[in-house]
C-alpha positions, -999 to 999 in steps of 0.1 A, spaced: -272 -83 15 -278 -63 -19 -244 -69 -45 -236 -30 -44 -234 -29 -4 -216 -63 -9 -186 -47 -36 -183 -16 -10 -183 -35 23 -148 -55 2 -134 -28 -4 -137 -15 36 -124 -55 39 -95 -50 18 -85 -16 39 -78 -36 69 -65 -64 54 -37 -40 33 -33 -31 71 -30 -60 87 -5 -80 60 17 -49 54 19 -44 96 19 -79 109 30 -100 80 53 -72 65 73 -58 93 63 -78 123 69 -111 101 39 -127 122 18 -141 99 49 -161 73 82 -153 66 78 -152 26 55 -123 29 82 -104 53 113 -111 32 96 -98 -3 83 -71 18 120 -62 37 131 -61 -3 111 -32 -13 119 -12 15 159 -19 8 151 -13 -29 121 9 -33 115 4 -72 116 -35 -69 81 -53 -62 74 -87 -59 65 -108 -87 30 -114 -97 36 -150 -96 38 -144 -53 14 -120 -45 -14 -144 -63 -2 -165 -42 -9 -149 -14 -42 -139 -26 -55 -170 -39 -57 -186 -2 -67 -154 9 -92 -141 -17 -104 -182 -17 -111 -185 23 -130 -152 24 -154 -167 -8 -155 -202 6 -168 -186 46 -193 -158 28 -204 -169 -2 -223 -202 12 -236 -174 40 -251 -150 21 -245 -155 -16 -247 -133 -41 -236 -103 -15 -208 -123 -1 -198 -129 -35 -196 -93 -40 -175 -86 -6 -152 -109 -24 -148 -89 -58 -151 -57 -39 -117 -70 -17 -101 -80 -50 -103 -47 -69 -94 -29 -37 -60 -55 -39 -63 -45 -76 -62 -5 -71 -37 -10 -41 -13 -28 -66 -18 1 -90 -15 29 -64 17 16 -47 31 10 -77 28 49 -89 37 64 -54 72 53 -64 72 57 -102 58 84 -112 50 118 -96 17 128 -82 -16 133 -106 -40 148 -77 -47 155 -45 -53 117 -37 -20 109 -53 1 136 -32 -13 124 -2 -4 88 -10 29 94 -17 38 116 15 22 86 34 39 59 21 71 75 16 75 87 51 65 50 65 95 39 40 119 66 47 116 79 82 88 61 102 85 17 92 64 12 124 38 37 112 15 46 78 7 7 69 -19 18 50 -9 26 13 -46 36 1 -62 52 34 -54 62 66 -84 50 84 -68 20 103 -37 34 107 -55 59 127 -78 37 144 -47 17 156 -26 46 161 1 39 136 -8 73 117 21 98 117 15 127 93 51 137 83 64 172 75 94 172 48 98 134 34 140 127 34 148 108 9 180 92 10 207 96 -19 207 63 -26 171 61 -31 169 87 -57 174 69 -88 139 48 -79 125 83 -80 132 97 -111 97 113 -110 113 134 -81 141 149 -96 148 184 -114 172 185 -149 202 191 -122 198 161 -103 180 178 -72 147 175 -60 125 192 -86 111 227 -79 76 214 -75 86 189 -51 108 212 -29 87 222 1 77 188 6 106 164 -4 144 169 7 177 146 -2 199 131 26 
C-alpha cells in the first residue's frame, strides 16, 4: 500500500468514524456514556466544546488500536491510514468549531453550516456527518433542510449570524430565520 493512498484511505476512515461516534456514541449513547454526555452539552449550549484534555482521550485508544491492527499489517501505508484519520479528526475539530463561530468563508463552509445546524436545531437523528455527507446518505440519515431556525436563545453562540439590530443579518436571511 503506497503512503499517499494510505493518508487518503484515513481520511475516508475518519468520515465514517465522525459518523459512527457522533450517531452511536453521541446521541444513541451506545458506545459510553462520557462521549454522550459532552456531546448532549453542545447541543444544549452550542458555543461550548469539550475540552481537549477529553477528546485525546477518546482519540488516543482510538487513533492507538487502528495503528497497533494496521501498522504490523502493512507498514508504512497503514501508518499513513493512521495520520490520514488523525488530520481528518484534526480538520473536523477545526471545521465544527467555525460552523458555530464564525460565518461562512466558501461554498464548503455554507454547506457545513446548513448541515450541521439543521441536525442541531431541527433534525438530532439526522446530518451526523459535520465534514461530508457521504454516510449520512449511505445510511439514510441525510436531510437537506430548507430555512435553518435558530432559536432565540441560541443566538448569542452565533454572533457571526446577526445584523447591527440584533436580527439575522441580511446575508444570512434567505437561509437562516429566529424562533
Amino acid at each position: 500500500m503506497s503512503v499517499l493512498f494510505g493518508f487518503v484511505g484515513g481520511l475516508v476512515v475518519w468520515t465514517l468514524l465522525e459518523y459512527f461516534i457522533h450517531r452511536f456514541a453521541g446521541h444513541e449513547r451506545k458506545l459510553g456514556k462520557h462521549v454522550a454526555r459532552e456531546h448532549l452539552s453542545h447541543h444544549a449550549t452550542p458555543d461550548y466544546f469539550s475540552p481537549m484534555r477529553k477528546k485525546v482521550l477518546l482519540a488516543v485508544p482510538v487513533l492507538g488500536g487502528l495503528a497497533a491492527l494496521l501498522v504490523p499489517l502493512v507498514g508504512w501505508g497503514g501508518a499513513a491510514v493512521v495520520f490520514g484519520t488523525f488530520a481528518g479528526w484534526r480538520f473536523y475539530e477545526a471545521l465544527h468549531r467555525a460552523t458555530h463561530l464564525r460565518g461562512p468563508r466558501n461554498a464548503y463552509g455554507e454547506w457545513a453550516r446548513r448541515h450541521h445546524l439543521h441536525h442541531h436545531f431541527q433534525a438530532p437523528k439526522k446530518n451526523h456527518g459535520v465534514t461530508s455527507p457521504v454516510w449520512d446518505w449511505v445510511f439514510g440519515t441525510l436531510e437537506r433542510p430548507e430555512t435553518i431556525r435558530v432559536p432565540r436563545r441560541h443566538v448569542r453562540c452565533f454572533a457571526w449570524l446577526l445584523g447591527e439590530g440584533g436580527e439575522i443579518d441580511p446575508r444570512y436571511a434567505g437561509t437562516y430565520s429566529i424562533r
